[in-house]
N, CA, C and O atoms as a printed pandas DataFrame, in Angstrom:
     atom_number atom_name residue_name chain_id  residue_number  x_coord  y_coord  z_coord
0              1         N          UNK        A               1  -28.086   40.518  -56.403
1              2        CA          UNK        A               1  -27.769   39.355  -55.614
2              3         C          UNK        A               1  -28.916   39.103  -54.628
3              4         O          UNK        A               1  -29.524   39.884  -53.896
4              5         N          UNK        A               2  -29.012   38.008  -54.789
5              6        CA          UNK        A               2  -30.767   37.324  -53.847
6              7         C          UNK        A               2  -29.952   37.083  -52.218
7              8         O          UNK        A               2  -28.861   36.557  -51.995
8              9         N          UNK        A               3  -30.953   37.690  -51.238
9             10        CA          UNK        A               3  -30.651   37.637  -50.099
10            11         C          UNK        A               3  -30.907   36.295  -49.713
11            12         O          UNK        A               3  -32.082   36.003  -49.933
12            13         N          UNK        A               4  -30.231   35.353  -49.211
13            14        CA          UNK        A               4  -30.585   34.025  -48.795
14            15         C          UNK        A               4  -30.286   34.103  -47.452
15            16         O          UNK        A               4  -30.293   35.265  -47.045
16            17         N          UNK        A               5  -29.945   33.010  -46.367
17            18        CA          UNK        A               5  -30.379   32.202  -45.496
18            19         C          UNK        A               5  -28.994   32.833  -44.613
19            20         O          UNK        A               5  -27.937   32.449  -45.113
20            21         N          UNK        A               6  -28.878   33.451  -43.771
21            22        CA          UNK        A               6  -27.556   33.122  -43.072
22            23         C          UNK        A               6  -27.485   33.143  -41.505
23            24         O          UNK        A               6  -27.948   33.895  -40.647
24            25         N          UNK        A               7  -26.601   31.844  -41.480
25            26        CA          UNK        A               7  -26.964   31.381  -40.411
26            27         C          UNK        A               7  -26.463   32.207  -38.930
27            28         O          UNK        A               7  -25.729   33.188  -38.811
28            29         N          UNK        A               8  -27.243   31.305  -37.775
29            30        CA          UNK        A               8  -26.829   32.388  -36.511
30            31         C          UNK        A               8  -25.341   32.496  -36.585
31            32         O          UNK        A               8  -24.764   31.674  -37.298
32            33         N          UNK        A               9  -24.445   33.642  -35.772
33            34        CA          UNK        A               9  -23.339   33.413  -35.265
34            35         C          UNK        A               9  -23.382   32.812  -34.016
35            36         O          UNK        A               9  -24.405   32.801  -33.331
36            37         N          UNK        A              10  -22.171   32.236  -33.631
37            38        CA          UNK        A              10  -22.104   31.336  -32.199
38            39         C          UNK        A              10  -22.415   32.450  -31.197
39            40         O          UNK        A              10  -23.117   31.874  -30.365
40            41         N          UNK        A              11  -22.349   33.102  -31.000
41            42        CA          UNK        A              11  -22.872   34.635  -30.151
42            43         C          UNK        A              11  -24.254   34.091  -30.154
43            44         O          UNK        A              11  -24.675   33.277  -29.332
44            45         N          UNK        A              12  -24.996   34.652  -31.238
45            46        CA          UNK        A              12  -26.814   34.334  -31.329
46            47         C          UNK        A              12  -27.144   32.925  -30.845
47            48         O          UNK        A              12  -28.351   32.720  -30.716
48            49         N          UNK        A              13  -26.172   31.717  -30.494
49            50        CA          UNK        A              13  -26.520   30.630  -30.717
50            51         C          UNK        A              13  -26.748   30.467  -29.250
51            52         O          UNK        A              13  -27.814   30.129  -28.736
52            53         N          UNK        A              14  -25.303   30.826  -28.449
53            54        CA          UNK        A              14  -25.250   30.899  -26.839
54            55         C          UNK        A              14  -26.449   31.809  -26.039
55            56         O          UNK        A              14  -26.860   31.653  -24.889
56            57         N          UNK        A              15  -26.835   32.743  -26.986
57            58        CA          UNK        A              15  -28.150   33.551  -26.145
58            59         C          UNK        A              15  -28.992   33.022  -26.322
59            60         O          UNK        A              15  -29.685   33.061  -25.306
60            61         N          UNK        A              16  -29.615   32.254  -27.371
61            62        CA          UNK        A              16  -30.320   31.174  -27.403
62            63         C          UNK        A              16  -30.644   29.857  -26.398
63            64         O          UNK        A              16  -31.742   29.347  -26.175
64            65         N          UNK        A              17  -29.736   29.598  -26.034
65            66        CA          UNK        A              17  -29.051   28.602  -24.914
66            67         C          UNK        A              17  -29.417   29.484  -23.531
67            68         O          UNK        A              17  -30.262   29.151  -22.699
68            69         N          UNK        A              18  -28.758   30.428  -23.494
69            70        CA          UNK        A              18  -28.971   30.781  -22.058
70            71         C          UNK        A              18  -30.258   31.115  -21.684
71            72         O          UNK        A              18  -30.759   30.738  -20.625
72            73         N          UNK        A              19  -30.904   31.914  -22.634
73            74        CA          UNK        A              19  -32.772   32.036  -22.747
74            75         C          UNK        A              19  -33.472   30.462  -22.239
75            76         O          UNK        A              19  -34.363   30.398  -21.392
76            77         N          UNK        A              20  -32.768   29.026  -23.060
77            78        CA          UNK        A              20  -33.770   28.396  -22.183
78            79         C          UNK        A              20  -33.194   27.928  -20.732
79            80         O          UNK        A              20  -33.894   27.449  -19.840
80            81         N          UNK        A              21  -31.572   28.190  -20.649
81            82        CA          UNK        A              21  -31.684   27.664  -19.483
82            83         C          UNK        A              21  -31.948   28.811  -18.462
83            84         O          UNK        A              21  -31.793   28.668  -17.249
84            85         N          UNK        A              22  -32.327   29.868  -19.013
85            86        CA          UNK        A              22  -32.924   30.811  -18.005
86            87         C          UNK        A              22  -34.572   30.682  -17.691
87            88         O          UNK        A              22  -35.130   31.382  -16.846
88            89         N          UNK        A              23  -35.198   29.758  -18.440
89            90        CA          UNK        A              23  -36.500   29.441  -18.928
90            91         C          UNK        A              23  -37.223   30.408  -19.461
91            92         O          UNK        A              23  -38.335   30.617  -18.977
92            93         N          UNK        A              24  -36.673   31.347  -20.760
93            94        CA          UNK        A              24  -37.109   32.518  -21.446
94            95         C          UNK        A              24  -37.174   32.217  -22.597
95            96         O          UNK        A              24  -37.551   33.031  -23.439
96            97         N          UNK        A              25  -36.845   31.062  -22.878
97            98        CA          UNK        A              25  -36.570   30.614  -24.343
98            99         C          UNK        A              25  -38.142   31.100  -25.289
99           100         O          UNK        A              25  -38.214   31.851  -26.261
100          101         N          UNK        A              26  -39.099   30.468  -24.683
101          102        CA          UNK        A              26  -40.664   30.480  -25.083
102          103         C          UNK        A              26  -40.732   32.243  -25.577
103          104         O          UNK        A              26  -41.014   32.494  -26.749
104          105         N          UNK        A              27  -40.405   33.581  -24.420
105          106        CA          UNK        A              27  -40.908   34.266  -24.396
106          107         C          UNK        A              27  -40.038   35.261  -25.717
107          108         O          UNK        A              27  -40.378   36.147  -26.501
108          109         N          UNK        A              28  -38.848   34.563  -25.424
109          110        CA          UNK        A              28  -38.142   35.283  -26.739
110          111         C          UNK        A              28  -38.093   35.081  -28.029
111          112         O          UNK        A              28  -37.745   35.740  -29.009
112          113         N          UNK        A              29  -38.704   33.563  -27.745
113          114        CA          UNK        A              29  -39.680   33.623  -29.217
114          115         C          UNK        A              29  -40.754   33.687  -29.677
115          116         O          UNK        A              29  -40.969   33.519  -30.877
116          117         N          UNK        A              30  -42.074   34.066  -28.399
117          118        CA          UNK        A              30  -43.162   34.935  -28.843
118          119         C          UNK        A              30  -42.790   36.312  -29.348
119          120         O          UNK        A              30  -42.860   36.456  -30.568
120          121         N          UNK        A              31  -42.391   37.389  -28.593
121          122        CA          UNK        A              31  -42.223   38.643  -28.242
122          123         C          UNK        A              31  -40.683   39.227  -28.797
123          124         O          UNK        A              31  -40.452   40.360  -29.218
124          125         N          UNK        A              32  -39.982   38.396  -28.696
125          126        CA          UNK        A              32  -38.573   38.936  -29.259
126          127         C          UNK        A              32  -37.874   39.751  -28.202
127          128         O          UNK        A              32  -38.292   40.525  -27.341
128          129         N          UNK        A              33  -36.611   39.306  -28.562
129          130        CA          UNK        A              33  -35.735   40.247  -27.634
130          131         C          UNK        A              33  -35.804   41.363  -27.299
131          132         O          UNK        A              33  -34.773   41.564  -26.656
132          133         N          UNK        A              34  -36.385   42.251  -27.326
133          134        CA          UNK        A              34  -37.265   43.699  -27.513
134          135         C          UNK        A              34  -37.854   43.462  -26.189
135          136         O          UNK        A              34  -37.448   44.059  -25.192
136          137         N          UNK        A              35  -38.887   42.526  -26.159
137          138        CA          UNK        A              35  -40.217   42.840  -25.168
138          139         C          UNK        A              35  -39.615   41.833  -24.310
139          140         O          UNK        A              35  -40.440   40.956  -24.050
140          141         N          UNK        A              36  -38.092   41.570  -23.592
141          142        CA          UNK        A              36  -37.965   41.339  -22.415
142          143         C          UNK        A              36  -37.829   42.389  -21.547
143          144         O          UNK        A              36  -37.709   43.549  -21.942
144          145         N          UNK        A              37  -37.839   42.000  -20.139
145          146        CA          UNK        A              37  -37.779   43.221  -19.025
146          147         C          UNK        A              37  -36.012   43.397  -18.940
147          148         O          UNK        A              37  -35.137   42.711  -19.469
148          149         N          UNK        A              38  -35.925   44.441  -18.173
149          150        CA          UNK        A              38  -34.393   44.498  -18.083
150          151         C          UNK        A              38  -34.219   43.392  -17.139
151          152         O          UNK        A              38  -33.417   42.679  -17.743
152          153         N          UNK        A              39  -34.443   42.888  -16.176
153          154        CA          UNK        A              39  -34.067   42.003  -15.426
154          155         C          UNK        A              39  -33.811   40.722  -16.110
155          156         O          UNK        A              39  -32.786   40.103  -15.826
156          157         N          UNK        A              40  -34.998   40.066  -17.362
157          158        CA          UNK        A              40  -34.523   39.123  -17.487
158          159         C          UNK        A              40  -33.441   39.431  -18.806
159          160         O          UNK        A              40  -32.525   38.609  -18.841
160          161         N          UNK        A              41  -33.403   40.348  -19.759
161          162        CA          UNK        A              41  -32.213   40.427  -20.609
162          163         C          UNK        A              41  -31.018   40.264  -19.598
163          164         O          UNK        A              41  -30.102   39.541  -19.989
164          165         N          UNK        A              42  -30.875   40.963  -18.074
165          166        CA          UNK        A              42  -29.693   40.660  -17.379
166          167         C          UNK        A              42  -29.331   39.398  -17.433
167          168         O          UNK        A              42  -28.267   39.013  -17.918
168          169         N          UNK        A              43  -30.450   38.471  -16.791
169          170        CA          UNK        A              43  -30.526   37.526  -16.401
170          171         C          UNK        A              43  -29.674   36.433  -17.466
171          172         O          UNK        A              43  -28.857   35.566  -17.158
172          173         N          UNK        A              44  -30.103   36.756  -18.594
173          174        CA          UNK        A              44  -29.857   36.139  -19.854
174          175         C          UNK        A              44  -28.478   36.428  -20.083
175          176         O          UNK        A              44  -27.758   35.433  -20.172
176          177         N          UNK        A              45  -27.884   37.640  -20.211
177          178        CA          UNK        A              45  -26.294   38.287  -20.364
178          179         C          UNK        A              45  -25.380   37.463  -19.511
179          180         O          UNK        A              45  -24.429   36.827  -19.967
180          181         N          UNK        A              46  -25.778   37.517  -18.029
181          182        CA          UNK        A              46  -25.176   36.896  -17.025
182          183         C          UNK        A              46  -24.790   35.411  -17.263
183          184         O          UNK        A              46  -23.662   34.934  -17.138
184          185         N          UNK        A              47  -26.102   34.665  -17.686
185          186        CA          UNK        A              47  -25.319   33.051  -18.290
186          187         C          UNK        A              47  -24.289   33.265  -19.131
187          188         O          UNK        A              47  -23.099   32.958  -19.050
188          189         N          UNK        A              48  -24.935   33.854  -19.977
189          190        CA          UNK        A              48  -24.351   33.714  -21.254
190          191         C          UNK        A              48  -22.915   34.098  -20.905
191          192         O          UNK        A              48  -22.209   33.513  -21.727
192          193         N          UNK        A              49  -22.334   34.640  -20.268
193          194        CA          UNK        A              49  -21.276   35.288  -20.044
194          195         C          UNK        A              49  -20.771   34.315  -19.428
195          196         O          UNK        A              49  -19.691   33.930  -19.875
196          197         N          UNK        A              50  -21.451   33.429  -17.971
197          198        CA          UNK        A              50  -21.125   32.146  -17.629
198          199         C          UNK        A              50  -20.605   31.232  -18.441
199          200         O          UNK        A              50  -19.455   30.829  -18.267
200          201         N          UNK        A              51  -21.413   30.773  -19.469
201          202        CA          UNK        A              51  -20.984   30.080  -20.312
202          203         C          UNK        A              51  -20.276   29.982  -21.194
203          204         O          UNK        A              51  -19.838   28.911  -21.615
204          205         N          UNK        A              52  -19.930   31.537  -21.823
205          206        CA          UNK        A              52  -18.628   31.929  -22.430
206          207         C          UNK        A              52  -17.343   31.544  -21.832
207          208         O          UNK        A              52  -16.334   31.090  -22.372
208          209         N          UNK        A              53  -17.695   31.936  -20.083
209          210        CA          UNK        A              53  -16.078   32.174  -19.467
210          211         C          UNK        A              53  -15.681   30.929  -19.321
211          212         O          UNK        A              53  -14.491   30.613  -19.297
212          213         N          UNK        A              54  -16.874   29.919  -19.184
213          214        CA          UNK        A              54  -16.246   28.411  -19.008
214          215         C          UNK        A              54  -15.849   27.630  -19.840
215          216         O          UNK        A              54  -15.063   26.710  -19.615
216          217         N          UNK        A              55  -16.568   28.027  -21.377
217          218        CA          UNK        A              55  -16.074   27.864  -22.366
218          219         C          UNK        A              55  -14.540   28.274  -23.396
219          220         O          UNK        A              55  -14.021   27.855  -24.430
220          221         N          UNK        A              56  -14.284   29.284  -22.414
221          222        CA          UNK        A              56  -12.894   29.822  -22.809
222          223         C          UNK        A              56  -12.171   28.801  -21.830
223          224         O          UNK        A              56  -11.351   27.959  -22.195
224          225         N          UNK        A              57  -12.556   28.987  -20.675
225          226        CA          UNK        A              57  -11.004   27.737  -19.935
226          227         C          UNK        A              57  -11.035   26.622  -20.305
227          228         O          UNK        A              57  -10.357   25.826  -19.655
228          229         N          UNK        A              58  -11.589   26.257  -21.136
229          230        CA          UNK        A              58  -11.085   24.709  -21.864
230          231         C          UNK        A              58  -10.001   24.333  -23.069
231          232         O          UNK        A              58   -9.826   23.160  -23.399
């Protein structure tokens, strides 16, 4: 069976999101999630978690 294409989960999609509105978007797609500092992976968790929780009270 040929490995094809599969797409992000909504998880991968929101860290995506929070990277640029953290303005990391650029660096996590030079370098990859790997070669952030711990501060900004926090930084990044913390929206994202924002945006989850506000996304659940609707």
């Amino acid at each position: 069976m040929a490995k094809g294409f599969v797409p992000p989960t909504q998880r991968e999609r929101n860290k995506y999101r929070a990277a640029e509105a953290a303005g990391l978007l650029e660096r996590v797609l030079e370098v990859g999630w790997a070669g952030l500092s711990a501060k900004e992976s926090g930084r990044i968790g913390g929206i994202s978690a924002h945006m989850d929780k506000d996304r659940n009270q609707e």
